[in-house]
C-alpha positions in Angstrom: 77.9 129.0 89.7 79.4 131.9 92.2 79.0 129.2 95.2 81.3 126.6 93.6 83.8 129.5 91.8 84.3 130.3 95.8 84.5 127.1 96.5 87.6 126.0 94.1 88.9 129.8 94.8 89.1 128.4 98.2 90.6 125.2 97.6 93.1 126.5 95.0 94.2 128.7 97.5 94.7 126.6 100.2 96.6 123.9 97.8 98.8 126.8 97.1 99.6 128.0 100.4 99.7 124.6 101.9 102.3 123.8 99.4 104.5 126.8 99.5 105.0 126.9 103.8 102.9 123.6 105.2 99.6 122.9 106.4 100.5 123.9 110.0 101.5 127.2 109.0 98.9 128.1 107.4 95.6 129.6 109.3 92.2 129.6 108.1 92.5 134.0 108.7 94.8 134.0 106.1 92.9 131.0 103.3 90.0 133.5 103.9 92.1 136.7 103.3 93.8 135.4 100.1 90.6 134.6 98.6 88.8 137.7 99.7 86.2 136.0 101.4 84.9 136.2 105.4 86.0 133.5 107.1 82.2 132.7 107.9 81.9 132.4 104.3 85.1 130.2 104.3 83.2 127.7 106.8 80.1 127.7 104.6 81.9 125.9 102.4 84.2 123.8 104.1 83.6 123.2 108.3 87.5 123.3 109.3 91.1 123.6 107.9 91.3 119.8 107.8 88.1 119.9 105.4 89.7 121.8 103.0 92.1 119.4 103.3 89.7 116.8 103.0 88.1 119.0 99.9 91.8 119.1 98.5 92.1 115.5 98.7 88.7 114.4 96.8 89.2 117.3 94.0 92.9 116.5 93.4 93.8 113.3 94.6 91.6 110.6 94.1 91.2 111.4 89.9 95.3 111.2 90.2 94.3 108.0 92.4 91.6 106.9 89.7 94.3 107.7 86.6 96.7 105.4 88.9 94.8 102.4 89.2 93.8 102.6 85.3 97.5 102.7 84.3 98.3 99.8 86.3 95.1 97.9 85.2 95.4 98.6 81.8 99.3 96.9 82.0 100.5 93.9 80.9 103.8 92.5 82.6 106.4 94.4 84.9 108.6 96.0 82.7 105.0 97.1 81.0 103.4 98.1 84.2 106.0 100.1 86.0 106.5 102.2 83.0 102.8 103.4 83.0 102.7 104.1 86.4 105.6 106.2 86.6 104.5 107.7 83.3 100.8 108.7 84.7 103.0 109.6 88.1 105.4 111.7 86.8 102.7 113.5 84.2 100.0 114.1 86.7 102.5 115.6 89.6 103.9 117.8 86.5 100.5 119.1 85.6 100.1 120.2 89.9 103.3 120.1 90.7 101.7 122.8 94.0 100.1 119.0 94.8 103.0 117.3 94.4 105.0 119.0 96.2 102.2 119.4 99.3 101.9 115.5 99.6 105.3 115.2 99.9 105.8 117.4 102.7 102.5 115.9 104.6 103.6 111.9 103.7 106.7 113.5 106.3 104.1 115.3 109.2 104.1 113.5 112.7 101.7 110.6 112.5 99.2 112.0 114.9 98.9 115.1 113.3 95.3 116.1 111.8 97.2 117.1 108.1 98.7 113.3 108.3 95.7 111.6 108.5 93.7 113.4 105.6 97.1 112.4 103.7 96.3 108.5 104.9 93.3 108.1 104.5 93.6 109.1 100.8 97.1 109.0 99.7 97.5 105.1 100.8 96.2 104.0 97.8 98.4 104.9 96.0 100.7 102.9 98.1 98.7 99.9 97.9 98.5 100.5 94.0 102.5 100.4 93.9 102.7 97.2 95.7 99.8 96.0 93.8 102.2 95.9 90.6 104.9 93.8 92.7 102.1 90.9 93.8 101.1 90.5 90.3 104.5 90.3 88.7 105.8 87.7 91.2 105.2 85.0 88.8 107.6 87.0 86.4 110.5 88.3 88.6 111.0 85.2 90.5 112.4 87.2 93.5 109.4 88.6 95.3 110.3 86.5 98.9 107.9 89.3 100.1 109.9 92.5 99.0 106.8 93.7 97.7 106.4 96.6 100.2 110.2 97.5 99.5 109.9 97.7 96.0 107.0 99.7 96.3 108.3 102.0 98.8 112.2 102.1 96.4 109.6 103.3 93.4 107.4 105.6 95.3 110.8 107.2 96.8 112.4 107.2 93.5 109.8 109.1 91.6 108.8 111.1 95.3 112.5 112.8 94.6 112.8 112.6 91.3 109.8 115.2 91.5 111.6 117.6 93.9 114.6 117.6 91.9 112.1 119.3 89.0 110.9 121.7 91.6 114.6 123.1 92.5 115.6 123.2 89.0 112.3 125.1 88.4 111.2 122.0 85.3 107.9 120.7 85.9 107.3 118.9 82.7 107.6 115.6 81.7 110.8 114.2 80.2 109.9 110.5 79.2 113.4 109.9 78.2 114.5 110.6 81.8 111.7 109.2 83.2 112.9 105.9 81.0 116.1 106.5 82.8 114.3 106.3 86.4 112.8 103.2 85.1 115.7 101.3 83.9 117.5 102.6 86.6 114.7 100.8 89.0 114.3 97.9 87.4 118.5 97.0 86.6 119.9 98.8 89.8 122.9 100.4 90.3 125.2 98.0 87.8 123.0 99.1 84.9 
C-alpha cells in the first residue's frame, strides 16, 4: 500500500509541476524533492522523467480516452454525438483541469522532443476519436468532401481554448449551458 501511495505521490506531483512551468523545466531533483523521496527511490518506481510521463499518461489519460470513445459510441446522430463529446470533454478536463492544462502545453512542444512523443503516442486518440464522429455523420451533413480532419481539429481547438479561458478566469467547472453555446456555435458557425 506505501509502494503505490509513493507511486501516485509521485505522479501527482509531477502532473502538477509539469502543468504549472512544462515538462522541460522540470527535473527529476526537484519531482523527488517535492515528494520527499530519494531520487533512487523516484527511479524505483518509474525508470526516467519520460516514464512518469508515460505513468501520467496511462493513469490520467487513457480512462479520459476510454470515457471518450464511450460518449461517442453510445451517440446517435451528429447534433447527438458532438454534444456528448464535448460534454465528457469539457467535464473530465474540469475535474483535472492540472491535466488539461499540461496536454495543452505538450500538443505545442517541438515534435522531436521526448515530452511530445508520450503526448502522441497517447493523446492521438483522441484525435482519431474527433474525426471518428465526422466519418460517421457524413451520410447526415452532406458536406464532408473530406473535411473530416478540419472539423475535428475546429472542435478539438474550440473546446482546447474554451478550457484555457476557464483557467484565466480561475472557473474549472462545467457550465453546460455554455458548453451548449460552444456547440451551437460549432455546428451553425459564425451567422448563428
Amino acid at each position: 500500500m506505501a509502494s503505490e501511495n509513493t507511486r501516485e505521490r509521485i505522479l501527482e506531483a509531477s502532473l502538477r509541476l509539469f502543468s504549472d512551468r512544462g515538462y522541460d523545466a522540470v527535473g527529476v531533483q526537484e519531482i523527488a524533492d517535492v515528494c520527499s523521496v530519494t531520487k533512487p527511490a523516484l527511479y524505483y518506481y518509474f525508470s526516467s522523467k519520460s516514464g512518469i510521463l508515460e505513468g501520467i499518461m496511462q493513469e490520467y489519460v487513457d480512462p479520459f480516452i476510454n470515457l471518450l470513445e464511450k460518449a461517442v459510441a453510445d451517440s446517435k446522430g451528429v447534433v447527438n454525438t458532438v454534444t456528448n463529446f464535448c460534454y465528457c470533454y469539457v467535464e473530465n478536463a474540469c475535474k483535472n483541469m492540472p491535466l488539461s492544462m499540461m496536454l495543452m502545453s505538450m500538443q505545442y512542444a517541438p515534435l522531436r522532443s521526448e515530452s511530445y512523443q508520450v503526448f502522441r503516442r497517447h493523446c492521438s486518440k483522441i484525435f482519431e476519436i474527433a474525426i471518428s464522429i465526422f466519418e460517421r455523420s457524413g451520410h447526415e451533413l452532406g458536406n464532408m468532401n473530406g473535411r473530416q480532419r478540419q472539423f475535428a481539429t475546429t472542435l478539438l481547438g474550440m473546446l482546447g481554448y474554451h478550457m484555457y479561458e476557464l483557467v484565466i478566469l480561475d472557473n474549472p467547472a462545467l457550465d453546460k449551458r455554455e458548453v451548449d453555446r460552444l456547440i451551437h456555435q460549432f455546428l451553425h458557425g459564425i451567422y448563428s
